[in-house]
C-alpha positions as CSV (number, residue, x, y, z in Angstrom):
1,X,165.8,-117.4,-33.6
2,X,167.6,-115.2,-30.6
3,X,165.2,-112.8,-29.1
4,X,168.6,-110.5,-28.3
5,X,170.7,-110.2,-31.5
6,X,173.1,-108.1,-33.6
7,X,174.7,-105.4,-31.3
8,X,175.7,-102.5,-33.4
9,X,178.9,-101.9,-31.2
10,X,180.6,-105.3,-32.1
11,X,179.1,-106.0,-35.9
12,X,180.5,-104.5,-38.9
13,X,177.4,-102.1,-40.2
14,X,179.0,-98.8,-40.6
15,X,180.6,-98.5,-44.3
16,X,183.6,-96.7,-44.7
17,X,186.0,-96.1,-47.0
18,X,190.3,-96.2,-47.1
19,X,193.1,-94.3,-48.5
20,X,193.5,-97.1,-51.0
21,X,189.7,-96.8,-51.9
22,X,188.6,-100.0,-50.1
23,X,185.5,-100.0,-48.8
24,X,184.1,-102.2,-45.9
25,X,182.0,-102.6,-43.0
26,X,183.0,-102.1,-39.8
27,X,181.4,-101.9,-36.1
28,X,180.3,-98.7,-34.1
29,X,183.7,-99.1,-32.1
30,X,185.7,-99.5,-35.1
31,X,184.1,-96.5,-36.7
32,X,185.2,-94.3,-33.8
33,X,188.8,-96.2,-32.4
34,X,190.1,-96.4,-36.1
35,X,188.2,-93.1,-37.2
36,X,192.4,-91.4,-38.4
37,X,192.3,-94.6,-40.2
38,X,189.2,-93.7,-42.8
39,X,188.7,-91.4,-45.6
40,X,185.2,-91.3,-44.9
41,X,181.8,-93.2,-44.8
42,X,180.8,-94.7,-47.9
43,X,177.3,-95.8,-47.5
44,X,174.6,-96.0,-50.4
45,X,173.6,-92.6,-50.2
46,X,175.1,-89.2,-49.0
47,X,172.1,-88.7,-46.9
48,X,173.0,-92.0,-45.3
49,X,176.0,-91.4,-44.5
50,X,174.8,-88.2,-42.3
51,X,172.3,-90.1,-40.5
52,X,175.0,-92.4,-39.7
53,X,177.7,-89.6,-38.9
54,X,174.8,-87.6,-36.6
55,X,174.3,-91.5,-34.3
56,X,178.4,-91.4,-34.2
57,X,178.4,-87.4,-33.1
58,X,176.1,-88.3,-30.6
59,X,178.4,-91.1,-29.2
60,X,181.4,-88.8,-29.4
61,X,179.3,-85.1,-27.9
62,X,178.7,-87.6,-24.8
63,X,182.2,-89.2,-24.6
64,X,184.5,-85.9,-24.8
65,X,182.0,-84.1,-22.4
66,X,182.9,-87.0,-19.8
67,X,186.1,-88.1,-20.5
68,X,189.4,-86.3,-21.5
69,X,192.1,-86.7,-24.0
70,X,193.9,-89.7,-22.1
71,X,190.5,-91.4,-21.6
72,X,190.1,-90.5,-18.0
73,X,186.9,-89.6,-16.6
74,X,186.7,-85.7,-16.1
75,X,183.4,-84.2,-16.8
76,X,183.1,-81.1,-18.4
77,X,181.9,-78.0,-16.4
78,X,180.3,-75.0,-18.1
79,X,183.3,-73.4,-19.0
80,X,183.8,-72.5,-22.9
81,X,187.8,-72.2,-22.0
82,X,187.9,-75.8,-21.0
83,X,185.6,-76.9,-23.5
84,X,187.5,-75.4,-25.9
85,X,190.6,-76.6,-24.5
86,X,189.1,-80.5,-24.6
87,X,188.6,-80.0,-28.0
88,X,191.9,-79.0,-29.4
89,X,193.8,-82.0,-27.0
90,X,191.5,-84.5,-28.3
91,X,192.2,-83.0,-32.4
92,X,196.1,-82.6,-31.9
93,X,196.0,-86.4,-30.6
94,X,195.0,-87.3,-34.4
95,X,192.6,-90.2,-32.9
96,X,190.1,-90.9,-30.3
97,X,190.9,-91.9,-27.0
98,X,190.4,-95.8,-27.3
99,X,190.0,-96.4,-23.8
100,X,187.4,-94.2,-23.5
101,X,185.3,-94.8,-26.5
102,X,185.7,-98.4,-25.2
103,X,184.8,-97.6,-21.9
104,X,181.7,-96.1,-22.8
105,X,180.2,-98.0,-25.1
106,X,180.5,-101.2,-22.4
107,X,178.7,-99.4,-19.9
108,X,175.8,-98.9,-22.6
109,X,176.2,-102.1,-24.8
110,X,172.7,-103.5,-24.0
111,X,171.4,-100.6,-25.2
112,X,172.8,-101.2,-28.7
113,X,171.2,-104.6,-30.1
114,X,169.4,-104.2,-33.4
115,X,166.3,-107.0,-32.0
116,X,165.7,-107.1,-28.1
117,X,162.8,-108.2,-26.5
118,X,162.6,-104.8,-24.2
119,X,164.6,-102.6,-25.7
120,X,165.5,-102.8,-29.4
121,X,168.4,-99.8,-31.1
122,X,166.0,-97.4,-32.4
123,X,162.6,-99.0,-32.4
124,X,159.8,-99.5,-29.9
125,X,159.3,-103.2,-28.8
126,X,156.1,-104.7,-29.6
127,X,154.7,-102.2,-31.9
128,X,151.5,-103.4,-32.2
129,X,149.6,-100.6,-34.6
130,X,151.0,-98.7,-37.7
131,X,151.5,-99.0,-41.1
132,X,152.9,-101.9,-42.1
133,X,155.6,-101.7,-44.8
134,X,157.9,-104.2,-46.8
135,X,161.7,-104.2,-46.7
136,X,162.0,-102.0,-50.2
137,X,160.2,-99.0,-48.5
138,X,163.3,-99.2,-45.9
139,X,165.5,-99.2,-48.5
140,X,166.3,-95.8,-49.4
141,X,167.9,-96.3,-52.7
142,X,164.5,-97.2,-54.0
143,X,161.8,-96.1,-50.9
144,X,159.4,-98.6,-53.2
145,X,156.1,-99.2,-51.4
146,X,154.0,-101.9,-52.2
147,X,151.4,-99.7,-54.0
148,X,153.7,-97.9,-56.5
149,X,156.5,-99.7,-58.3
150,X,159.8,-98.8,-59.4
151,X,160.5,-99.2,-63.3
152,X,163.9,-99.2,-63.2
153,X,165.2,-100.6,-59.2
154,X,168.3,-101.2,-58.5
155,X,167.3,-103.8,-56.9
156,X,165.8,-107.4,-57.7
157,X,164.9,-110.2,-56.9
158,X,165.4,-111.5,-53.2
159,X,168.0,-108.5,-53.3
160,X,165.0,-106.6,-53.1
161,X,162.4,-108.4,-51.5
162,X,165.0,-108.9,-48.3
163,X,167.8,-106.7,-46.2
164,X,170.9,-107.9,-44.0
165,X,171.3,-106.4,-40.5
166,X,173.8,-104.2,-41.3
167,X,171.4,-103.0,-44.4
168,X,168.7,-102.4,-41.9
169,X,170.7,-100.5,-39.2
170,X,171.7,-98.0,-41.8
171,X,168.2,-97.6,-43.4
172,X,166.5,-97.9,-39.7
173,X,169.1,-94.2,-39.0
174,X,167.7,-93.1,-42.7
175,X,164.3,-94.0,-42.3
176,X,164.1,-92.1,-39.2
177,X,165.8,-89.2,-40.5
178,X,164.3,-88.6,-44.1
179,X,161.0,-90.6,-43.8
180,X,158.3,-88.9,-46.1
181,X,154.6,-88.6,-44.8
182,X,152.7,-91.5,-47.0
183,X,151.9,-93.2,-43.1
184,X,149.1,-92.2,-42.3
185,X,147.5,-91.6,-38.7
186,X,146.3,-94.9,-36.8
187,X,142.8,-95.3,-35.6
188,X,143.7,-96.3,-32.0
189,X,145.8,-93.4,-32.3
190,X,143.3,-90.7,-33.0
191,X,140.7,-92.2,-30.2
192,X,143.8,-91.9,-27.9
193,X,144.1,-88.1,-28.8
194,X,140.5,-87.7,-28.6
195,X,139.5,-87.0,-32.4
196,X,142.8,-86.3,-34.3
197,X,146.6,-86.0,-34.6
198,X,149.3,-83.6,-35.7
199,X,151.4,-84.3,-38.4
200,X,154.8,-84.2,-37.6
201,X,156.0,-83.9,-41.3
202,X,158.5,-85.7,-42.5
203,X,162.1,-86.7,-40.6
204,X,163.9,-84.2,-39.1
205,X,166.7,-84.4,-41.6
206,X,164.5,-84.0,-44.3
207,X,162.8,-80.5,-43.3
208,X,166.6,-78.6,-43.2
209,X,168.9,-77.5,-45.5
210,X,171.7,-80.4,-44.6
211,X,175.2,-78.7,-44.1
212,X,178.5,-79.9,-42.0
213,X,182.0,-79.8,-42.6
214,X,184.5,-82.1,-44.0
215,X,188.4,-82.6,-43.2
216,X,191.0,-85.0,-44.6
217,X,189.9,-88.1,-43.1
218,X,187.2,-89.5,-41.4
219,X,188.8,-88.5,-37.4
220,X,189.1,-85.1,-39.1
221,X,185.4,-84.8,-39.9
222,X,184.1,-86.0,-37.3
223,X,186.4,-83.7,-35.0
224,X,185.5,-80.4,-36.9
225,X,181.6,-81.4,-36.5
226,X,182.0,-81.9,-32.7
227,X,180.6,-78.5,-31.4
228,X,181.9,-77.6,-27.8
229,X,179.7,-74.9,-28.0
230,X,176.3,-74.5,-29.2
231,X,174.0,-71.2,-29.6
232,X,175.8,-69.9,-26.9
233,X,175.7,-72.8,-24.6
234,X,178.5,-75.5,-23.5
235,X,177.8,-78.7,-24.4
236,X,178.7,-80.3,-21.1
237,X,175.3,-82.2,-20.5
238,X,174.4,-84.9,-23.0
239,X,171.4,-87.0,-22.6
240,X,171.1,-89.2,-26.0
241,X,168.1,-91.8,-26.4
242,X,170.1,-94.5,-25.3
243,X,170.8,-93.2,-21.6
244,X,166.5,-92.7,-21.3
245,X,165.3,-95.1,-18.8
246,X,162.3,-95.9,-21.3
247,X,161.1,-95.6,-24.9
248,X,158.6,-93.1,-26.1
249,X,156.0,-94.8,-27.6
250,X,153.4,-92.8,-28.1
251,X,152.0,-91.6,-31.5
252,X,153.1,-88.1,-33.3
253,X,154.2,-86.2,-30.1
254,X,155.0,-82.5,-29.9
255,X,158.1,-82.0,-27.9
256,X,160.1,-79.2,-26.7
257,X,163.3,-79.0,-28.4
258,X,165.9,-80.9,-27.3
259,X,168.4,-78.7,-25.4
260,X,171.4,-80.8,-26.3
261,X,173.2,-82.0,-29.1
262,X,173.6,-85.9,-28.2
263,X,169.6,-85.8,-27.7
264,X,168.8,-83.7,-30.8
265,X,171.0,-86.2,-32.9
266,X,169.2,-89.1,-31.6
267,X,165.5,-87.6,-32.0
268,X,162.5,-90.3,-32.9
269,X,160.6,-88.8,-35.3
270,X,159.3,-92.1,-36.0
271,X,158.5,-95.1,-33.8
272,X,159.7,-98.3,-35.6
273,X,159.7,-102.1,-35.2
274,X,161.6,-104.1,-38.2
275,X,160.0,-107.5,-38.7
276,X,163.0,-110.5,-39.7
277,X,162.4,-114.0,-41.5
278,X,166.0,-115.6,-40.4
279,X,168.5,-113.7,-40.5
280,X,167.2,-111.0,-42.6
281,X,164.7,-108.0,-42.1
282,X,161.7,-108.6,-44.7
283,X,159.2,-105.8,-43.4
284,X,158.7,-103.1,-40.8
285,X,155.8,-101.4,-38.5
286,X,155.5,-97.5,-38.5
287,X,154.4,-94.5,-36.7
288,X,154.8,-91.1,-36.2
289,X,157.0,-90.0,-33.5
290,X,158.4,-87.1,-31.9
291,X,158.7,-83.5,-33.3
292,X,158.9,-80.1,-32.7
293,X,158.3,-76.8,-34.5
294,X,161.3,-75.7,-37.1
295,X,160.1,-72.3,-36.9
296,X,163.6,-70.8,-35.0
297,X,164.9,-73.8,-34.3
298,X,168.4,-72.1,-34.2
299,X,169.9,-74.9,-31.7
300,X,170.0,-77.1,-35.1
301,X,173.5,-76.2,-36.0
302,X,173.6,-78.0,-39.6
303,X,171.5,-76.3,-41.7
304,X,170.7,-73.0,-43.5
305,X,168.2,-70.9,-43.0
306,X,165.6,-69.2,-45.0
307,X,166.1,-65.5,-45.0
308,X,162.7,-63.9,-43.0
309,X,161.2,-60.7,-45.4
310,X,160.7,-59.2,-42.3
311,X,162.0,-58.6,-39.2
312,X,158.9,-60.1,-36.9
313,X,158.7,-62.9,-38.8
314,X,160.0,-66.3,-38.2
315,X,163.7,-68.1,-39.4
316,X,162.5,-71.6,-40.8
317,X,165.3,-73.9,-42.2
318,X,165.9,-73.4,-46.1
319,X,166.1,-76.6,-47.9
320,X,168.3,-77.0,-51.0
321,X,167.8,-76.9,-54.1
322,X,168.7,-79.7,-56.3
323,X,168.8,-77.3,-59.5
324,X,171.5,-75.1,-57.9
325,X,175.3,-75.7,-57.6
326,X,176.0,-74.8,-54.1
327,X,178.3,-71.6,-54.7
328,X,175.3,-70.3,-56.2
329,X,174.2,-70.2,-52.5
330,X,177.2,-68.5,-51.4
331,X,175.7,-65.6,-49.7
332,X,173.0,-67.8,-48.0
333,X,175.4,-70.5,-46.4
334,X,178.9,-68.2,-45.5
335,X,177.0,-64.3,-44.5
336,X,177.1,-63.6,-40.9
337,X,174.0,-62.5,-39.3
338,X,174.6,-59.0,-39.5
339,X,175.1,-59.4,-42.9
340,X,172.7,-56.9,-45.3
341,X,170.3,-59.9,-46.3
342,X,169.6,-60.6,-42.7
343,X,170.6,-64.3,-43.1
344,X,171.1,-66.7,-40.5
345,X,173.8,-68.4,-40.3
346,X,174.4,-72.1,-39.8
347,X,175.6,-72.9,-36.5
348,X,178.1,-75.3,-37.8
349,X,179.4,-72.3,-40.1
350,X,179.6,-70.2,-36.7
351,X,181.5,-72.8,-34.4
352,X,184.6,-72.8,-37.4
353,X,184.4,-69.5,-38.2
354,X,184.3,-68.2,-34.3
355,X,185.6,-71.3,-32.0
356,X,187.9,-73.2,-34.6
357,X,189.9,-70.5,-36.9
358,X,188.9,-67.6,-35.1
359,X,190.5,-69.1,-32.0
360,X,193.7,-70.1,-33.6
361,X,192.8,-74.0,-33.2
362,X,192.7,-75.0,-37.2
363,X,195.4,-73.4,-39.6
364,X,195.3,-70.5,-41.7
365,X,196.6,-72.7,-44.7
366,X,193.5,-75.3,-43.9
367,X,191.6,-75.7,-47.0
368,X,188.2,-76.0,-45.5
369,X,185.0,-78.0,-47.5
370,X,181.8,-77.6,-46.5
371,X,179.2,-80.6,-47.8
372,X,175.4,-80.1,-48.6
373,X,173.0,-83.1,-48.9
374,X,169.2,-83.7,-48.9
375,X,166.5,-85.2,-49.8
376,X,164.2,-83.6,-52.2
377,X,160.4,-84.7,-52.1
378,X,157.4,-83.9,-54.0
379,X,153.5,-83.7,-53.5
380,X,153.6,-82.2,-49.9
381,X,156.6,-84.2,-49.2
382,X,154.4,-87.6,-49.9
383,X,157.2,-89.0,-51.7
384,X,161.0,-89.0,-52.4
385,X,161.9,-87.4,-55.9
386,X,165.5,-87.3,-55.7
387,X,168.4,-87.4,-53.4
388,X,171.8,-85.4,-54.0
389,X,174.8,-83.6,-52.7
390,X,177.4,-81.0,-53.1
391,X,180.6,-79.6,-51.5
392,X,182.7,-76.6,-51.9
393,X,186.2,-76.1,-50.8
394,X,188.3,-72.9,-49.9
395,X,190.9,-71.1,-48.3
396,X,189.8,-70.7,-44.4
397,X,190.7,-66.9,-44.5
398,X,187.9,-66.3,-46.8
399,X,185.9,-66.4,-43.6
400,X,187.8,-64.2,-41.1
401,X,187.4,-60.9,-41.1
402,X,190.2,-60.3,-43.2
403,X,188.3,-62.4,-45.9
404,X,184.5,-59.9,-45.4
405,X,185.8,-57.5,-48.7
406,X,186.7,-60.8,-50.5
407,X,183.2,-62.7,-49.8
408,X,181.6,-59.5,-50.7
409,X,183.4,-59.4,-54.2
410,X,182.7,-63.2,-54.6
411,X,179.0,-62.5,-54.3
412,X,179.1,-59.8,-56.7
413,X,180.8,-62.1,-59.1
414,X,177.9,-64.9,-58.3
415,X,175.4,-62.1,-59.2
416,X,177.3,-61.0,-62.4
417,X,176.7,-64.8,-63.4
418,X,173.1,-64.8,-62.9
419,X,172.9,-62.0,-64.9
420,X,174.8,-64.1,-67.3
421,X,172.7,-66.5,-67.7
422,X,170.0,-64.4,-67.7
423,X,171.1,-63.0,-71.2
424,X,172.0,-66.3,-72.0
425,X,168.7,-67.4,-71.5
426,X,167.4,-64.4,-73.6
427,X,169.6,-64.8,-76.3
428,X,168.6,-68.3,-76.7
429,X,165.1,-67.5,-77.3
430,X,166.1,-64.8,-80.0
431,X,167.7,-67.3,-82.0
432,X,164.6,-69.8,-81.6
433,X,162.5,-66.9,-82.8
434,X,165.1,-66.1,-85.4
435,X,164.9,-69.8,-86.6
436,X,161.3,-69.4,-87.7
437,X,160.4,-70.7,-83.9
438,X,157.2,-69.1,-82.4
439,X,157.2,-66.1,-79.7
440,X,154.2,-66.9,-77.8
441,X,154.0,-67.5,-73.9
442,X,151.7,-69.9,-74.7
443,X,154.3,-71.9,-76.6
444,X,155.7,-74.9,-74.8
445,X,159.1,-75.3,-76.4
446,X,159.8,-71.1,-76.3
447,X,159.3,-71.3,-72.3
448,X,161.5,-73.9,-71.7
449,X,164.4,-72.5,-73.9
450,X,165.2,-69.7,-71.8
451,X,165.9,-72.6,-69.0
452,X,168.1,-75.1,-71.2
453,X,170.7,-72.4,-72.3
454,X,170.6,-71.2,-68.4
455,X,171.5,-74.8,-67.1
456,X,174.2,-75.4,-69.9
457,X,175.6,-72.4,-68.7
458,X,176.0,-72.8,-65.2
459,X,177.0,-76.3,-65.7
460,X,180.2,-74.8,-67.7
461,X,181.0,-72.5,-65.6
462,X,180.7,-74.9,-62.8
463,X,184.5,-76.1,-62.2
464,X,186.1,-73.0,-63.1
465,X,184.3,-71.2,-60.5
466,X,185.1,-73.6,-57.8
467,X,188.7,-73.6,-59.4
468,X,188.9,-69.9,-58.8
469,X,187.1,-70.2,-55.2
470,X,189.8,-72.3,-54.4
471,X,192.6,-70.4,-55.4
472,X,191.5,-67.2,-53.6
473,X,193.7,-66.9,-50.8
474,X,193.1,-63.5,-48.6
475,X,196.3,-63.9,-47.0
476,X,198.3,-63.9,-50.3
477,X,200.0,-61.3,-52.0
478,X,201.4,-62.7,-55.3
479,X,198.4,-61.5,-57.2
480,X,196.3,-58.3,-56.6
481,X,192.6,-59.2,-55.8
482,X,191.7,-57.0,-58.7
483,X,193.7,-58.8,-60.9
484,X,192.9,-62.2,-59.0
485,X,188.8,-61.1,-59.6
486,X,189.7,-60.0,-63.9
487,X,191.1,-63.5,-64.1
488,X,187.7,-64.7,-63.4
489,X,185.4,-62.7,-65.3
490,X,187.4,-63.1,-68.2
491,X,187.5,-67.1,-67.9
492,X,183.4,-66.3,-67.5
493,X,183.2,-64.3,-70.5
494,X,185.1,-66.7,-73.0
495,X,182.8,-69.5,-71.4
496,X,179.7,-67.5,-72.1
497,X,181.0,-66.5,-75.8
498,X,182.6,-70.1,-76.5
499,X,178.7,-71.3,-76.0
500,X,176.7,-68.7,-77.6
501,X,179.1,-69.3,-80.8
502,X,177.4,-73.0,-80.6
503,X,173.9,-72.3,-80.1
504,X,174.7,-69.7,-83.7
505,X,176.3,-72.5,-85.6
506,X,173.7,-75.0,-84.7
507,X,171.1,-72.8,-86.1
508,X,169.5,-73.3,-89.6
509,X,170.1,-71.2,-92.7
510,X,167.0,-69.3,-92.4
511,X,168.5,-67.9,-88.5
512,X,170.8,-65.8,-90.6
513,X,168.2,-64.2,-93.1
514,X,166.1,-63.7,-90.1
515,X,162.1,-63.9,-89.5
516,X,160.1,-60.9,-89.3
517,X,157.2,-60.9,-86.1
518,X,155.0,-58.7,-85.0
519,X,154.9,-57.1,-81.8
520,X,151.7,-57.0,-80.3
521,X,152.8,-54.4,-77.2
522,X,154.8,-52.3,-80.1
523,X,152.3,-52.8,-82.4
524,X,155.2,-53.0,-85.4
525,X,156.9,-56.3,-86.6
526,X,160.2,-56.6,-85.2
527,X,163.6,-58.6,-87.4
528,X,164.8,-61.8,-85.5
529,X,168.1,-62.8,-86.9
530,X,171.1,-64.5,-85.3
531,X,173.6,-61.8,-86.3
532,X,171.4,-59.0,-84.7
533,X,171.0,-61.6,-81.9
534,X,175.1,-61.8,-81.3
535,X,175.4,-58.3,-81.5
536,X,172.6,-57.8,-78.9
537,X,174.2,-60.3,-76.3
538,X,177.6,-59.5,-77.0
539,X,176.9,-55.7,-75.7
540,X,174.7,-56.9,-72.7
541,X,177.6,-59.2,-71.4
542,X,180.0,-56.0,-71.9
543,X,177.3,-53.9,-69.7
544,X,177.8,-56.7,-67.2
545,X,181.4,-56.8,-66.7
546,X,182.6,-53.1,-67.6
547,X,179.8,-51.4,-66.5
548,X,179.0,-49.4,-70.0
């Protein structure tokens, strides 16, 4: 077996994914040189894929801060005109500069192979304590250890039981982005410390509330997530963990936080050594790594953040939730700071809104999409519970200033549709009660109710909102925005009618006659009957949407 093997800048390991819908694996040069060539990545999961994207960003922050548009070498200076200026050649180009992708990734290529007897991509040579972990733990589309099973893997066999390289380069990135906290401390580590050790949580990735932006192809993407400047700062100095002259290998570390991007993409939060039979990864060695406080981490550009409730206290990064579509989290993800709610926003958000648009660098008629993803996990983040994602696509006007009235409105609709589903939710309930059901907070099945009909709801109205978000163009004068806003609630209120009418036919007989109950709090019994229920929910969606 070769001590020095698989170098992730010649082998295919990246997944991508055509215009014809062809997907294959190519190498970390490819990825980059042939970038206008891609749709996007395509790798098992969407939080994959970011871990993957974040390793290329790095790659590319440290290229276009050293070379320019024609591949010569002409480092950046702290000047946000000539960063700014960088940025736009390299995007009206429509590709990367090949010669100097190339040239850089030569200088560092012995810094890329997946097994090396010093220094091996992303892991710490001779690892000799941690927990020790088979290849389906790696694997993120099951993250099965040894102790707990999965019933239903997709995965079996020696499918399961073994990785390829290129498998275990993506879930090495994943693995040290999302990892959960089931590793627990080593012994030799604590007597090092002198008693104990900090928990660093779980991946960096996996404590934010993912969010980056998305163009037409893969170049595109890329491009639009390449942040010139950062919180204020150029990003003309790029130090990722490649360019270190050695490997951190010490045991859950607090560091400062990194004060570049090509570093902070690059961050070990956990110090790794995969373990190979052939050519194929069967097992791994684990510890924690580096990690710093999240508490106003604001040089973290992808993410959302949690609003503070008051004004001395800290901004922590606001994870998604997996219940929500993500215009429900309009306000949170597209307010500007100064907004009423206090929100932060993301710094990606900030460097389109202010650099890219407000600048005059991307088109008004650019449709921009904005992508979530993340990793939800249970028991104190022990565990993985579900992975997902979401997008959301719109006009880029909607946020310029000439688009503040038209988010403002958009949130008020948003809030006219939790209130929706609110009645929704109430009206459901009624009819359970009406049915002969019981209306006791200590009955199961009447708590849930209230949550079904909400969920059916905002599943319906899903599309058609997006549908409507996209259409809203600030900049347009064929409709009125009133008349552009009516459109909407109307389309809102037939959805909201069209389902209630449902939940009344699928009721028994006896819904109609009604049930009498009494009401402890009123002390009288109170009629429960789907008419009456109608009639009630009927009037509280009128009160929504005229007011009365």
């Amino acid at each position: 077996m070769n001590e020095v093997e698989f170098n992730l800048i010649d082998e295919p390991w990246i997944r991508v994914i055509d215009n014809n819908c062809n997907i294959s694996e190519v190498s970390l040069r490819e990825v980059i040189v042939n970038a206008h060539e891609y749709k996007s990545l395509s790798g098992e999961l969407p939080t994959q894929d970011i871990a993957v994207m974040r390793l290329i960003l790095a790659v590319l922050h440290t290229v276009i801060s050293r070379y320019d548009e024609t591949g010569a070498k002409n480092s950046l200076e702290d000047d946000e005109d000539d960063a700014l200026e960088r940025w736009k050649a390299w995007w009206d180009n429509g590709r990367f500069p090949e010669s100097a992708v190339s040239d850089y990734l030569e200088k560092w290529h012995e810094r890329f192979w997946l097994f090396h007897p010093e220094r091996p991509f992303y892991q710490v040579a001779g690892l000799q304590f941690g927990t020790d972990y088979d290849s389906p733990k790696l694997n993120g589309e099951i993250s099965e250890s040894s102790n707990k099973i999965r019933l239903f893997s997709c995965y079996s066999g020696d499918f399961k039981k073994t990785m390829s390289y290129s498998q275990a380069v993506r879930w090495l990135l994943y693995l040290n982005a999302y990892d959960d906290t089931s590793s627990k401390p080593t012994k030799e580590g604590k007597e090092k410390a002198g008693g104990s050790l900090p928990s660093p949580g779980v991946g960096w990735l996996g404590k934010l509330g993912l969010i980056f932006l998305i163009g037409r192809n893969l170049f595109e993407t890329l491009m639009l997530n390449i942040i010139m400047i950062n919180k204020d700062e150029v990003q003309c100095s790029q130090k990722p963990l490649w360019e270190r002259n050695s490997v951190a290998d010490s045991e859950r570390v607090e560091i400062a936080m990194p004060d570049n991007l090509s570093e902070l993409y690059t961050l070990q939060s956990r110090r790794v050594l995969l373990n190979r039979n052939g050519n194929e990864v069967v097992s791994y060695k684990l510890l924690g790594g580096d990690f710093f406080e999240k508490e106003n981490a604001f040089y973290e550009p992808m993410t959302v953040w949690r609003t503070p409730k008051t004004e001395n206290e800290a901004a922590t990064p606001k994870r998604h939730d997996s219940s929500k579509q993500m215009w429900r989290e309009f306000s949170v993800i597209y307010n500007e700071e100064d907004s009423k709610d206090k929100n932060k926003r993301s710094g990606i958000i900030n460097w389109y809104v202010e650099y890219l648009y407000g600048r005059g660098y991307i088109s008004s008629e650019f449709m921009l999409t904005t992508k979530i993803t993340a990793v939800e996990y249970g028991d104190k983040d022990f565990f993985v519970k579900n992975v997902f994602s979401d997008s959301l696509t719109m006009h880029s006007a909607l946020l310029s200033e000439l688009g503040r009235n038209w988010r403002s409105s958009i949130e008020t609709e948003i809030k006219k549709c939790e209130r929706l589903a609110y009645e929704t939710g109430r009206f459901a309930q009624e009819l359970f009660i009406a049915s002969g059901g019981s209306n006791s907070s200590k009955d199961k099945h009447y708590n849930e109710i209230p949550n079904e009909a909400k969920e059916q709801l905002y599943y319906r109205l899903d599309i058609p909102f997006r549908e409507w978000l996209r259409k809203i163009d600030p900049e347009s004068d064929v409709q009125t925005k009133q008349d552009i806003i009516t459109e909407w609630q109307n389309s809102a209120k037939h959805i909201a009618f069209t389902y209630a009418d449902e939940l009344v036919r699928n009721q028994p007989d006896t819904a109609f006659i009604g049930h009498l109950i009494k009401d402890e709090k009123k002390n009288k019994a109170i009629l429960y009957s789907a008419p009456k229920a109608m009639n009630s929910y009927r009037y509280s969606v009128k009160k929504i949407y005229e007011g009365e």
